[in-house]
Every structure is written in structure tokens, then in C-alpha cells.
C-alpha positions in Angstrom: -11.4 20.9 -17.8 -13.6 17.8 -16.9 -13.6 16.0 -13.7 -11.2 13.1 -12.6 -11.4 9.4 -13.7 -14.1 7.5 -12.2 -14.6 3.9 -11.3 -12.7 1.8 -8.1 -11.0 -1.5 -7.7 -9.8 -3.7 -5.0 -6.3 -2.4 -3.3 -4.6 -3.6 -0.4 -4.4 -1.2 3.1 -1.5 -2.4 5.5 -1.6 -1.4 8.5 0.6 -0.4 11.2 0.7 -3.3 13.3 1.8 -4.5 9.2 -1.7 -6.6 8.8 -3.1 -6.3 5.0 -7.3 -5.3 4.7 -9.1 -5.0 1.2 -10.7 -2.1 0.4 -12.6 -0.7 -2.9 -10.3 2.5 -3.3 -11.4 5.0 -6.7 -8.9 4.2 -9.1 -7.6 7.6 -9.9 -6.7 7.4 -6.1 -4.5 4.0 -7.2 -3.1 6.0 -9.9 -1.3 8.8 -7.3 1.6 7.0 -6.9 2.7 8.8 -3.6 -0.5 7.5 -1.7 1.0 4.0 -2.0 -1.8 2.1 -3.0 -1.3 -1.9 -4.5 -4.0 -3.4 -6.4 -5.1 -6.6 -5.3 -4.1 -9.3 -7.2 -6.4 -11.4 -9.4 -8.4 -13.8 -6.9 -6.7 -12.3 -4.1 -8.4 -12.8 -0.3 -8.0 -9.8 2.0 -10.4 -9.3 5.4 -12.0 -6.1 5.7 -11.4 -3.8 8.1 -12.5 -4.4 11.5 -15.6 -2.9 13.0 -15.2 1.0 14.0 -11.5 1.5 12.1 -10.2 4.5 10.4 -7.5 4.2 8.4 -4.2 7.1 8.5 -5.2 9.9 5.9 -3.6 13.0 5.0 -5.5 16.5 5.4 -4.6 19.6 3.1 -5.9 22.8 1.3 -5.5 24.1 -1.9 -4.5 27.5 -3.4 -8.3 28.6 -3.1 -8.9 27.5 0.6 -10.6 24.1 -0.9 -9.8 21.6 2.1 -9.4 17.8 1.6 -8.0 14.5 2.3 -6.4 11.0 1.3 -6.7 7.8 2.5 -3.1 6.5 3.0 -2.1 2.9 1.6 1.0 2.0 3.5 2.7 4.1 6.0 6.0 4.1 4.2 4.0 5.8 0.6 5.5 9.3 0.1 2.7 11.3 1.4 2.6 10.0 4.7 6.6 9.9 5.0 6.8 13.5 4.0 9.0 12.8 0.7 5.8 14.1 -1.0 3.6 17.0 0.1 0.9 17.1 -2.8 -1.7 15.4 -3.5 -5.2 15.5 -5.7 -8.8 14.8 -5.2 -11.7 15.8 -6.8 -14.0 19.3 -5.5 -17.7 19.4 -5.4 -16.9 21.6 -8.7 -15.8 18.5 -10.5 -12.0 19.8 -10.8 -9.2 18.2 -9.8 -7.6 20.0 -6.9 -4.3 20.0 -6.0 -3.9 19.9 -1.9 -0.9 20.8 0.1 -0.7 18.2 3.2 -1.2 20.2 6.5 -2.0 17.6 8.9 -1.8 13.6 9.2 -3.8 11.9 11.2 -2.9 8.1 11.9 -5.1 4.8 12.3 -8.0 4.4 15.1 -10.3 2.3 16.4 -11.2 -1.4 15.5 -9.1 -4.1 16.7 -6.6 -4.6 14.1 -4.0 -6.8 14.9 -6.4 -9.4 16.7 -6.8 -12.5 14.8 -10.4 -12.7 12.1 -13.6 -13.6 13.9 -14.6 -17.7 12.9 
């Protein structure tokens, strides 16, 4: 089996205080429907995210004790709601690995929510 699909694209994060940021996000990552993740539209303008912000991500292991995470788009995608409980990313063996969500851990830092910086 070879690795996952490479390559990232511009996708829209939305906060919880509901603000949208643009991020590059690995397109196999898009693909996973349950993470939630929207493609920016064509000429699309989105601010970054603020100084010191981490996004809400989902931990998990695998069957083999292989530990990993996802970035979560929205908080209503399946995988932070609970409707889903799988998700895949790619090991340091180039495999696709299949993790069980275990933990989520919700948005820090930054000042999100504040308006953009002149």
C-alpha cells in the first residue's frame, strides 16, 4: 500500500465565536468529509489566524497503539460532534492509519473574535 495523497489547498476554519480564518490544510485532510473542512472559494479573502491560536483537534490511536490527531474545520463536522469517531492520517511508515478519537481538545490562545489589526 502507498502513502496518502499529497499536496494542500486553501480551506476555511470557523471558529467558535463563528469568525472564518484561511488556512493551507493537506488535501487528503479536505477529502475526510467528517472533519468538515470547505475549500475556499476562487479569489476568496480570509485573515489568518491570530498570533498564538490553536485550533480544536481531535486525538486518537489506532489498532497498533499509533497515536494521532486532526485539525477540526467547524465545530458542528462529525468528528468533533461525536456522530463520527474515525478518522485517518498518515504514520511516519507512510500508511494511512485509521484513528479512533479518544480525546478533543477545543480552541486556545490568540484573540479571535477581536476585530483585524489596520
Amino acid at each position: 500500500m502507498t502513502g496518502m495523497a499529497r499536496g494542500k489547498s486553501a480551506a476555511i476554519y470557523a471558529s467558535d465565536s463563528a469568525e472564518e480564518f484561511g488556512t493551507q490544510v493537506d488535501d487528503d485532510h479536505i477529502a475526510e468529509v467528517s472533519r468538515g473542512w470547505t475549500a475556499m472559494p476562487p479569489g476568496a479573502n480570509r485573515r489568518r489566524f491570530p498570533k498564538g491560536f490553536k485550533p480544536r483537534h481531535v486525538q486518537g490511536i489506532d489498532a497498533t497503539g499509533f497515536r494521532g490527531s486532526a485539525v477540526i474545520g467547524p465545530n458542528a463536522a462529525a468528528l468533533w460532534t461525536g456522530t463520527d469517531t474515525t478518522f485517518t492520517v498518515e504514520g511516519s511508515d507512510m500508511l494511512p492509519h485509521v484513528m479512533t478519537v479518544t480525546n478533543k481538545v477545543g480552541e486556545t490562545g490568540g484573540s479571535v473574535g477581536a476585530p483585524p489589526a489596520p
